[in-house]
C-alpha positions in Angstrom: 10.5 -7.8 -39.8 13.2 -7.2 -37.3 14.6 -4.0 -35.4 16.7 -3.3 -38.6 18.5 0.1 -39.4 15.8 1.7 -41.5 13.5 1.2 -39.0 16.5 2.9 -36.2 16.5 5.8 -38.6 12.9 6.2 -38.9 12.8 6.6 -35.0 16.5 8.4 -34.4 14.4 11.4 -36.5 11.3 11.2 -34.1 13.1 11.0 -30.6 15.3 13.9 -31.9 12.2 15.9 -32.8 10.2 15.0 -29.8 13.4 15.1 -26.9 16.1 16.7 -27.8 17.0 19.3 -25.0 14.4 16.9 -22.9 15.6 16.0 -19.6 15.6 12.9 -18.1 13.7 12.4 -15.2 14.2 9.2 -14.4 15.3 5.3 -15.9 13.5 2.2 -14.6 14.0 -0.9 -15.4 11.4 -3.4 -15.8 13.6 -6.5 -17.5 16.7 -7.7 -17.7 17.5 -6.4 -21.3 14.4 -3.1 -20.6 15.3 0.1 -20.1 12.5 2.7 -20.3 14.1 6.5 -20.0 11.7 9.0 -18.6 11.8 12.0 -20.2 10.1 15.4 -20.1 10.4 17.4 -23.3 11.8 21.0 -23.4 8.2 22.8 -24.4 6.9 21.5 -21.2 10.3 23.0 -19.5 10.1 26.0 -20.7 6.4 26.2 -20.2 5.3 29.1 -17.3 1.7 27.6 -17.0 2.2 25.9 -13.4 -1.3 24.9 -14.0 -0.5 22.9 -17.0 -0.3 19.3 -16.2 3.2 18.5 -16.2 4.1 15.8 -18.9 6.4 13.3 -18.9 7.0 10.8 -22.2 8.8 7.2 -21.4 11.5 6.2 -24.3 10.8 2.2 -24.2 14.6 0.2 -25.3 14.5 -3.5 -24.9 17.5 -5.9 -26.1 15.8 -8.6 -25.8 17.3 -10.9 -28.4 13.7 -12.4 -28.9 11.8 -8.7 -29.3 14.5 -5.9 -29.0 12.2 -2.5 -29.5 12.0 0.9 -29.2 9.5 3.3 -29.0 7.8 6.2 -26.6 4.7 6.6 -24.7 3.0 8.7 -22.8 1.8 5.9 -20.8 3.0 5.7 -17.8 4.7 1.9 -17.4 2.5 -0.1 -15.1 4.6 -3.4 -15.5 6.5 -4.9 -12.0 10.1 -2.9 -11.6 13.4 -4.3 -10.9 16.8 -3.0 -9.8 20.2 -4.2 -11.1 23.8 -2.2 -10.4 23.4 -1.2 -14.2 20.5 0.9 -13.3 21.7 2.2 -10.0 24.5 3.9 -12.2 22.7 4.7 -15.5 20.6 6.9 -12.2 23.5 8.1 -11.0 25.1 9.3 -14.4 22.2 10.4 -16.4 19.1 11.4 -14.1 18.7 15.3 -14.3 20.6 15.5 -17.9 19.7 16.8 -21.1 19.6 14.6 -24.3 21.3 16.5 -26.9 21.7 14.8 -30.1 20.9 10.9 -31.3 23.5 9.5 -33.3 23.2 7.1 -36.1 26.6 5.9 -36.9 27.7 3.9 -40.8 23.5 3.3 -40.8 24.4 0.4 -38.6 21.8 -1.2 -36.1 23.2 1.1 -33.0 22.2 4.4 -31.9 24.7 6.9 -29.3 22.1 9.0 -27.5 24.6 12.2 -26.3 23.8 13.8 -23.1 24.9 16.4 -21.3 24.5 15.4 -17.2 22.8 17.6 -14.3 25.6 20.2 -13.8 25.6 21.4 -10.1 28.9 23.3 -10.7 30.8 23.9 -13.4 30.6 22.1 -16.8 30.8 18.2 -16.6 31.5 16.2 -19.9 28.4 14.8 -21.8 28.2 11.1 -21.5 27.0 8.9 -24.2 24.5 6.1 -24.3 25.4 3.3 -26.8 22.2 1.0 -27.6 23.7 -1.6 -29.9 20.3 -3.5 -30.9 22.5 -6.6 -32.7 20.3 -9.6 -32.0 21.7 -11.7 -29.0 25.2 -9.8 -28.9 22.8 -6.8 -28.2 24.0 -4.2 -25.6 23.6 -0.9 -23.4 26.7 1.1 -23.1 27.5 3.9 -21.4 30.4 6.0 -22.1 32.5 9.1 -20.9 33.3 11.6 -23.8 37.0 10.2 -24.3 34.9 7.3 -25.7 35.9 5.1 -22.4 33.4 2.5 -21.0 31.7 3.6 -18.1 29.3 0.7 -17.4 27.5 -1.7 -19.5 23.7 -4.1 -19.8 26.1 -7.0 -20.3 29.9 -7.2 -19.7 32.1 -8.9 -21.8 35.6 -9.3 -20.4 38.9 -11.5 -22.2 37.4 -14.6 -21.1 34.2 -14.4 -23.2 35.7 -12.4 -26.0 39.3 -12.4 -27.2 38.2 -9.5 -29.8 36.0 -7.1 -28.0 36.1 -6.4 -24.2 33.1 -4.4 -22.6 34.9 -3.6 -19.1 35.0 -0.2 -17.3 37.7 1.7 -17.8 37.9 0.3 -21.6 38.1 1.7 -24.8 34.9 1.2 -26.9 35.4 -0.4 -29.7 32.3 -0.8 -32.2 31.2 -4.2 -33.1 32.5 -5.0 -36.5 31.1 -4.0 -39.9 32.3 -7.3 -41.7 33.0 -4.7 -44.5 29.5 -3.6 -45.7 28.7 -1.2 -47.2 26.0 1.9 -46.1 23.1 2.0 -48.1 22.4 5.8 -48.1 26.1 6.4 -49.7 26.3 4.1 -52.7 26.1 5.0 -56.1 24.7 3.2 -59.1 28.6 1.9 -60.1 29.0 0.5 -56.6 25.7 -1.1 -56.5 26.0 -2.9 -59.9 29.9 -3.6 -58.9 28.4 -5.9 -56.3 27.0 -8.0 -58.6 29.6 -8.0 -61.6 32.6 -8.3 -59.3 31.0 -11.4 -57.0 33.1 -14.8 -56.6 32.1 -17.5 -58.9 31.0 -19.4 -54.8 28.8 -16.7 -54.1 26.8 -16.8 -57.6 24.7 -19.3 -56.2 23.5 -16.7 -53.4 19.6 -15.4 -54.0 19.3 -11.7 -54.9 18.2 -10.7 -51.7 21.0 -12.5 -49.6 23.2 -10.9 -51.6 21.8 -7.7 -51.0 21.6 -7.9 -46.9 25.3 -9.1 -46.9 26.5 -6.6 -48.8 24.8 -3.6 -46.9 24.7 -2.5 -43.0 21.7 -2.6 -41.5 19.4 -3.8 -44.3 17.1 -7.1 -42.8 15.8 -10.4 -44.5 12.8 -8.2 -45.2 13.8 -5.2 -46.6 16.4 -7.1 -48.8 13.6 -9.3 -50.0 11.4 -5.8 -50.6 14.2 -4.3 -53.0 14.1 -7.3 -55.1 9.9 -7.6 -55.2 9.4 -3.9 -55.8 12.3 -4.8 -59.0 9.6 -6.5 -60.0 11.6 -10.0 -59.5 11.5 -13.3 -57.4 13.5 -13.3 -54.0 14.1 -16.9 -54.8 16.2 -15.7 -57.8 20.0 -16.4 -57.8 22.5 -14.1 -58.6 24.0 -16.1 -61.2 20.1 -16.2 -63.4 20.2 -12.1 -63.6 20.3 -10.0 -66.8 21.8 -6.5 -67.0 17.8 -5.5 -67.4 17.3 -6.8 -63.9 20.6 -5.1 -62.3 19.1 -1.9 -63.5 15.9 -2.9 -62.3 17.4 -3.6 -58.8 19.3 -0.7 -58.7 16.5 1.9 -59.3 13.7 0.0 -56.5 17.0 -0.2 -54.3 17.9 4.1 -55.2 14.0 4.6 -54.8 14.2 3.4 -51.1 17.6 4.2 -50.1 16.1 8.0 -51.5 13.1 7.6 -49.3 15.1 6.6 -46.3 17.4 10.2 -46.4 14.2 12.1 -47.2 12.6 10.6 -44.0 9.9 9.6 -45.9 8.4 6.3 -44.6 5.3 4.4 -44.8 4.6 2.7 -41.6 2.3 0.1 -41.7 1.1 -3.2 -39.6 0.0 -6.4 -41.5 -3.0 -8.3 -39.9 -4.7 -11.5 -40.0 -7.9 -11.0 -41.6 -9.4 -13.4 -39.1 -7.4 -13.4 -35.6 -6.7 -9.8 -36.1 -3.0 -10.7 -35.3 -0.1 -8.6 -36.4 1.5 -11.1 -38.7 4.6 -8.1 -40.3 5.3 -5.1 -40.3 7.5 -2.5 -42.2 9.0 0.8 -42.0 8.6 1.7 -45.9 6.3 0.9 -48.5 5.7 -2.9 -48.2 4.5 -5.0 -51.1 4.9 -8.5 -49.5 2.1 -9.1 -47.4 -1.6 -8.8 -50.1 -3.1 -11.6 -48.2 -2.8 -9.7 -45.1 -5.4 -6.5 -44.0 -3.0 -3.2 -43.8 -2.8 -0.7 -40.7 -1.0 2.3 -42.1 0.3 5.1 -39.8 1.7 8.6 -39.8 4.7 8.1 -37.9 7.4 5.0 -37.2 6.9 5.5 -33.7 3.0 5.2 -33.4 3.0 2.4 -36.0 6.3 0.6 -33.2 3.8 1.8 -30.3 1.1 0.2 -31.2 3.0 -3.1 -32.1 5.6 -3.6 -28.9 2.2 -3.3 -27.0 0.3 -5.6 -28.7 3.1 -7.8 -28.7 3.6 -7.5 -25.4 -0.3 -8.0 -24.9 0.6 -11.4 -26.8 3.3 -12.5 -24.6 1.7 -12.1 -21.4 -1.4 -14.0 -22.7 0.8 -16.9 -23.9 3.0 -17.1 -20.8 -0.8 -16.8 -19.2 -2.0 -19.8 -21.3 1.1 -21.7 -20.3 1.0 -21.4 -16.5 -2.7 -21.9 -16.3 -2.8 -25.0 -19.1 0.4 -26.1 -16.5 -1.5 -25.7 -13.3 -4.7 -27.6 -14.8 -3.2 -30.4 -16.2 -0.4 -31.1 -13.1 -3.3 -30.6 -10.6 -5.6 -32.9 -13.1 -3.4 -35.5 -12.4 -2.8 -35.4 -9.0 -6.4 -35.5 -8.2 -7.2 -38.3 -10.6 -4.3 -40.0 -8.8 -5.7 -39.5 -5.3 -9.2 -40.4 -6.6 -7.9 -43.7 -8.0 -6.0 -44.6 -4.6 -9.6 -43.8 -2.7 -11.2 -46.1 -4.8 -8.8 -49.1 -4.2 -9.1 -48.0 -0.7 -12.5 -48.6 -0.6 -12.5 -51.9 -2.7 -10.1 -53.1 -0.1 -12.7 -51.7 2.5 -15.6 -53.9 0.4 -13.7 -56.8 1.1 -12.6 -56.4 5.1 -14.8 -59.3 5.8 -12.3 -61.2 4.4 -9.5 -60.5 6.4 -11.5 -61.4 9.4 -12.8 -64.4 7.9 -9.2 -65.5 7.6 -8.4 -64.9 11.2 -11.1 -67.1 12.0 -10.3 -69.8 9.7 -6.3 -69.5 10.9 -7.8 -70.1 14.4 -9.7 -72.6 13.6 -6.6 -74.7 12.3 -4.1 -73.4 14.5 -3.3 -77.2 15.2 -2.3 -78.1 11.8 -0.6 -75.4 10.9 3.0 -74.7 11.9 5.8 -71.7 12.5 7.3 -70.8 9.0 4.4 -71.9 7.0 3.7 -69.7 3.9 0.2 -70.6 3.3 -2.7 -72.9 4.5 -5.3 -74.1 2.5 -8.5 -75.2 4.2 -12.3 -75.2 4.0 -14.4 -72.1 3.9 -17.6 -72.9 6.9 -18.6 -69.0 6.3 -19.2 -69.9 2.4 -22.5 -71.3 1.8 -20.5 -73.4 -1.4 -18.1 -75.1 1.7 -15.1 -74.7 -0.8 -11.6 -75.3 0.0 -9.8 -71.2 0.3 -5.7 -70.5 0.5 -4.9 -68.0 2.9 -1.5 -66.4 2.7 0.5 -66.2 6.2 3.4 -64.6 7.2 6.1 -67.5 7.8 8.2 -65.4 10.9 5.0 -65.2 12.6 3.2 -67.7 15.0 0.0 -69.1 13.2 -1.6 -66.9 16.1 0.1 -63.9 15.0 -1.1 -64.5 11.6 -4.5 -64.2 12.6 -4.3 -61.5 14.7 -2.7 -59.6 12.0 -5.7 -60.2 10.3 -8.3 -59.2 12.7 -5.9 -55.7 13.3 -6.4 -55.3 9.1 -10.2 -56.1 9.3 -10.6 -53.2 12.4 -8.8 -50.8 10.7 -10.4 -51.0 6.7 -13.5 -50.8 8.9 -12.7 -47.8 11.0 -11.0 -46.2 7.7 -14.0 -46.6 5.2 -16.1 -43.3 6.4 -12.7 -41.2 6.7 -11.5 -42.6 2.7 -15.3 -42.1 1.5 -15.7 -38.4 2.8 -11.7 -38.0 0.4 -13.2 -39.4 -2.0 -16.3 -37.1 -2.2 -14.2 -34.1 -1.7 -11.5 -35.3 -4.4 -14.4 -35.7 -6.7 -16.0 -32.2 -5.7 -12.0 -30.3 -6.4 -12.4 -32.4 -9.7 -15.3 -30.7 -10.9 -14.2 -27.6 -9.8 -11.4 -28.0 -11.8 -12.9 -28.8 -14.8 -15.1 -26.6 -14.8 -11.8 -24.0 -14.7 -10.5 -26.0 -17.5 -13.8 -25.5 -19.7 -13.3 -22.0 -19.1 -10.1 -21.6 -20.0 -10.3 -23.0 -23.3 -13.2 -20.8 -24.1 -11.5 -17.8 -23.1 -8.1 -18.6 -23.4 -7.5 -15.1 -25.5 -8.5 -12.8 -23.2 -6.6 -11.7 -20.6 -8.4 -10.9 -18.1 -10.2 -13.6 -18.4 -7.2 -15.7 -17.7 -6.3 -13.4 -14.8 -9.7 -14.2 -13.4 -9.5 -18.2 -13.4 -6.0 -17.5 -12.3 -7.3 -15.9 -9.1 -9.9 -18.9 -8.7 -7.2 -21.4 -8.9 -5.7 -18.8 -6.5 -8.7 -18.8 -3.8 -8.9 -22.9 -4.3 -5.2 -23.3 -3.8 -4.5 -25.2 -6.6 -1.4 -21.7 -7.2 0.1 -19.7 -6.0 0.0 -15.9 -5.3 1.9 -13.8 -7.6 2.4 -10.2 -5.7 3.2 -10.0 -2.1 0.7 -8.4 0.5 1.1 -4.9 0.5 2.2 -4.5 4.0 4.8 -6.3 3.0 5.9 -4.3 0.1 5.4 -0.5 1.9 7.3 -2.2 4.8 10.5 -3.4 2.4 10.4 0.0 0.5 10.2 1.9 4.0 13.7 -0.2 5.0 15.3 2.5 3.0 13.3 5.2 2.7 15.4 7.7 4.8 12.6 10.7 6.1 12.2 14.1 4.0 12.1 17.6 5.6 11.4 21.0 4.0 13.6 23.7 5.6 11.5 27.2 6.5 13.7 28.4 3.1 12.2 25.4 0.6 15.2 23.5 0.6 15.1 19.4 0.7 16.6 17.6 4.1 17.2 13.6 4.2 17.5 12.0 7.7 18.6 8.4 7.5 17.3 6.7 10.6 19.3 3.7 10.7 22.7 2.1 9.6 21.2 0.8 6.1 19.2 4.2 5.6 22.5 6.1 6.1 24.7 4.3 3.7 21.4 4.2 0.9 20.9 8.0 1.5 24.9 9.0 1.4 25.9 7.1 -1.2 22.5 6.2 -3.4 20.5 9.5 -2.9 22.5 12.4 -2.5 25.0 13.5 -4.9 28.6 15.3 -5.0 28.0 18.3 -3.4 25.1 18.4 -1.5 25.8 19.4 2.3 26.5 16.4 4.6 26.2 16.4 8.3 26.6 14.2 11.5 27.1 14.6 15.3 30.9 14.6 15.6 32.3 11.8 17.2 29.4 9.7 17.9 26.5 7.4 16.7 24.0 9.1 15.3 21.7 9.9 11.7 23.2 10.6 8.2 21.8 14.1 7.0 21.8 15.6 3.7 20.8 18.7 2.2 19.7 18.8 -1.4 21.8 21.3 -3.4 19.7 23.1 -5.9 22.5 24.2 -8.0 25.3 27.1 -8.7 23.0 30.0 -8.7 22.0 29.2 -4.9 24.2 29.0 -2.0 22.8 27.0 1.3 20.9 29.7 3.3 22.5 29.8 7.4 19.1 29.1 8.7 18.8 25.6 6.4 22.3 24.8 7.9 21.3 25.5 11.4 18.1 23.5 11.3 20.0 20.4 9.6 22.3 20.8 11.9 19.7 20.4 15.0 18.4 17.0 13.1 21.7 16.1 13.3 21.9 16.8 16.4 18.4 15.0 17.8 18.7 11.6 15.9 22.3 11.1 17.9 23.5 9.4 21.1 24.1 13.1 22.1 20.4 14.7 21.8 20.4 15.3 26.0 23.8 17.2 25.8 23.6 20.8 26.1 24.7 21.9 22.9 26.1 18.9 20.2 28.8 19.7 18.0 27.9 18.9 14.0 30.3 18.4 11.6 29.4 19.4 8.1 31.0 19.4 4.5 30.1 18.5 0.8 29.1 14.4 0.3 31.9 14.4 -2.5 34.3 14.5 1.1 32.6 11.9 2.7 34.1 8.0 1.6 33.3 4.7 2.8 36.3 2.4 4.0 36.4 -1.0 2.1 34.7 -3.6 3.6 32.6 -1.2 6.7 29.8 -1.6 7.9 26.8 -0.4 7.3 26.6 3.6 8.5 30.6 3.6 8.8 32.2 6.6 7.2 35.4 8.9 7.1 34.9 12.3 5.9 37.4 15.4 5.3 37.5 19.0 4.6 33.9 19.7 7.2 33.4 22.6 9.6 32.2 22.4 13.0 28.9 23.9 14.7 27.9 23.9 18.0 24.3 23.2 18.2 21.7 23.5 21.4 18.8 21.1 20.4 16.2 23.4 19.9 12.8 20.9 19.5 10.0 23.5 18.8 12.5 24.1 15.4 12.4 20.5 15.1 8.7 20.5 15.4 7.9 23.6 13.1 9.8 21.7 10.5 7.6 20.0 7.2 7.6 16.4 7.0 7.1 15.3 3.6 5.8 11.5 3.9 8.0 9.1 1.2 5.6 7.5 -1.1 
């Protein structure tokens, strides 16, 4: 069953139950069409029990046109992270906000998630998240309130679509309806006008096809469970029903439709008796599946849970399967290659008597045989038989070339035969080793970590590669960035960027609007920011003065006798087109003279970045 709009209702009523008033604490991305929103509920907000283990819930959305999903966990994601400018702004606009309401709009296959942002000062408009789960024309939105596009997953501009841009600054426009119907508003004269009022072309249509063109959000399988629980054949054509099966159709189609307002679903997985595979699944009440064992649940999203990550368990084995049944085989071959050229080798080793018995006969006729020759056919005196033997001879060389070209090939099959032997040997020895792999693999080709383990002996052997980087490596690229974290003597957060890229990631990626920015006027120095922690709370002197000595100490002026350090909000600070890295202009600051003061510097928490 796909991610059709029953299903989107099921879960629109659980997210709203579980989040709303939640705030977002963060959004990763761990896909190109994954999103997972990290939220914290509003009982755990307004809980006073600092003991209480703070808990945080991730909201899983994947377009993926393959598997789009969505569900929550409280599992924390553990899968590999990536970064895109989508999620730098989806950071930037929703972190710190508050979902207030989950919109299901004409019962189509989209849901607007409305959220109000962080609010520093004043009131900010709510934003609104469009997830339009519609196959491969799937799509993340985000929009201001006026309904204009802020950003999107996948832009569209006049090039790819004459009929709907998705471009900043753009009016959303929904994707079309194609003039269906919604389910949960038709009455029993609509529904049986479908049928009486259909084109003599479309008679020919089967019930159920009927059905899912006719209504938003309704997929293959849920049309096909309206006509089964009607008691009728989804292979029927609209053209074969009676007025007794209309009705019929009409009061399985009210029955669900009913259900679906009343929020009262029937989650349920469908197994394979014997692999234990989830074969379908289904939102309501499914009677299409006998043959298969049923795992009911109480809610839509424990039943989606427990699917997307089995699903996923699924995937990774396959794509596990593929890369180790690809490294097998191509390696496979490649040794039985390089075995098969050893054993020619050494045939040709075998036989280096030969090549010196030629040299001798080609000496032994030198007379007779002349420049240009291409052959010479003479007796064999080293064969006990005496018979006559045609040696091949290179006709631009002398006949004593010839045979000293065969006495060079006779000393070097000789010298070679120990060197292609101990190949051969060690060809044979990977060869085993590799099967052995292989023979393993096929019996535990379903387990994954299983696979993971003969991955990491192909690994150690060197038949692959290594997947994740050394960790040195990793803290060392995170660390480029990572500007250094003080806590002022009143609790309030200080950023020091210690280089060019630090300073233009912590300016314009970390801190926001109006948080207090500082720098050493007039000359090179560090970035500094002070974390605002809202309205209620104005920046305390003594925070000022000891950002202001940072500001003051990471700059080309930290000998001076007293630096002077500009300061104003980050909302003032700009970055000219096409600067480098570090370069800003800034407006509207105030000026402090500052003697370094290094035991303040000293007294000062470091908070190490993680």
């Amino acid at each position: 069953m796909s991610l059709d709009s029953i299903t989107l209702a099921a879960m629109r009523k659980e997210l709203l139950d579980k989040f709303t008033e939640g705030k977002i604490v963060s959004l990763i991305q761990t896909k190109k069409y994954k999103i997972i929103i990290e939220v914290k509920p509003v009982k755990f907000l307004a809980s006073n029990n600092i003991n209480k283990k703070s808990e945080i819930f991730y909201i899983h959305i994947s377009l993926d046109p393959s598997l789009p999903e969505i569900y929550f966990t409280e599992l924390k994601n553990r899968q590999k992270t990536i970064s895109s400018p989508f999620l730098t702004l989806l950071q930037n606009q929703l972190r710190g906000g508050k979902i207030l309401d989950i919109e299901h709009p004409n019962f189509d296959r989209i849901l607007h998630f409305i959220i109000r942002p962080y609010q520093k000062f004043g009131k900010l408009p709510n934003k609104i998240l469009v997830v339009e789960f519609m196959g491969k024309h799937g799509n993340m939105i985000l929009l201001k309130e006026d309904k204009t596009i802020g950003t999107a997953l996948k832009l569209i501009d006049f090039n790819i679509s004459r009929y709907r841009e998705i471009m900043p600054g753009k009016l959303y426009v929904p994707p079309p309806s194609q003039n269906k119907s919604n389910p949960l508003n038709i009455n029993r004269e609509g529904f049986l006008n479908i049928f009486n009022s259909l084109s003599a072309e479309n008679k020919d249509l089967n019930i159920w096809k009927l059905i899912q063109n006719s209504f938003t959000g309704i997929s293959p399988q849920s049309a096909k469970e309206v006509v089964l629980q009607a008691n009728l054949s989804p292979e029927k054509n609209v053209s074969e029903t009676s007025g007794v099966d209309l009705k019929m159709l009409w009061t399985s189609f009210n029955r669900i439709a009913t259900n679906i307002k009343n929020y009262n679903f029937q989650p349920a997985l469908f197994l394979d008796p014997l692999s234990k595979k989830v074969k379908a699944w289904s939102i309501i009440d499914s009677v299409q599946f006998p043959k298969y064992h049923k795992l009911t649940f109480n809610e839509a999203n424990s039943c989606l849970e427990s699917l997307f990550t089995e699903l996923e368990k699924e995937r990774e084995i396959l794509s596990m399967q593929n890369k180790l049944d690809q490294i097998i085989r191509k390696n496979m071959l490649k040794i039985n290659n390089k075995i098969n050229d050893c054993q020619k080798k050494m045939e040709e080793v075998k036989n280096c008597e030969k090549y010196k018995i030629n040299g001798e006969l080609i000496k032994a006729n030198l007379p007779s045989i002349k420049r240009g020759d291409r052959e010479i056919t003479t007796i064999n005196y080293y064969s006990t038989r005496q018979e006559n033997i045609t040696i091949p001879l290179n006709d631009k060389l002398t006949p004593l070339e010839n045979a000293r070209l065969y006495f060079k090939k006779y000393r070097k099959t000789k010298d070679s035969f120990q060197i292609i032997f101990e190949q051969l040997k060690n060809h044979k020895l990977k060869l085993a080793q590799l099967t052995e792999l292989q023979k393993l693999y096929e019996q535990e080709s379903n387990s994954l970590p299983n696979l993971l383990k003969i991955y990491n002996n192909l690994t150690k052997l060197g038949w692959a590669k290594k997947t994740t980087a050394p960790l040195k490596s990793l803290k060392k690229e995170k660390n480029r960035f990572a500007p250094v974290k003080y806590i002022s003597k009143d609790g309030w957060e200080i950023y020091v960027g210690k280089n060019n890229l630090q300073n233009d990631f912590l300016t314009f990626k970390l801190a926001s609007g109006n948080d207090t920015w500082l720098h050493a006027k007039n000359i090179q120095g560090s970035h500094i920011i002070i974390k605002n922690k809202g309205s209620k709370q104005s920046l305390p002197l003594d925070t000022l003065i000891q950002a202001a000595n940072l500001a003051a100490y990471f700059s080309k002026a930290k000998k001076d006798d007293k630096v002077l350090v500009d300061y104003t909000l980050k909302k003032h600070v700009k970055k000219p087109k096409k600067a480098r890295p570090g370069m800003v202009i800034y407006s509207q600051e105030k000026g402090l003279w500052i003697k370094i003061d290094l035991e303040e510097i000293r007294s000062m928490k470091k908070v190490s970045q993680k």
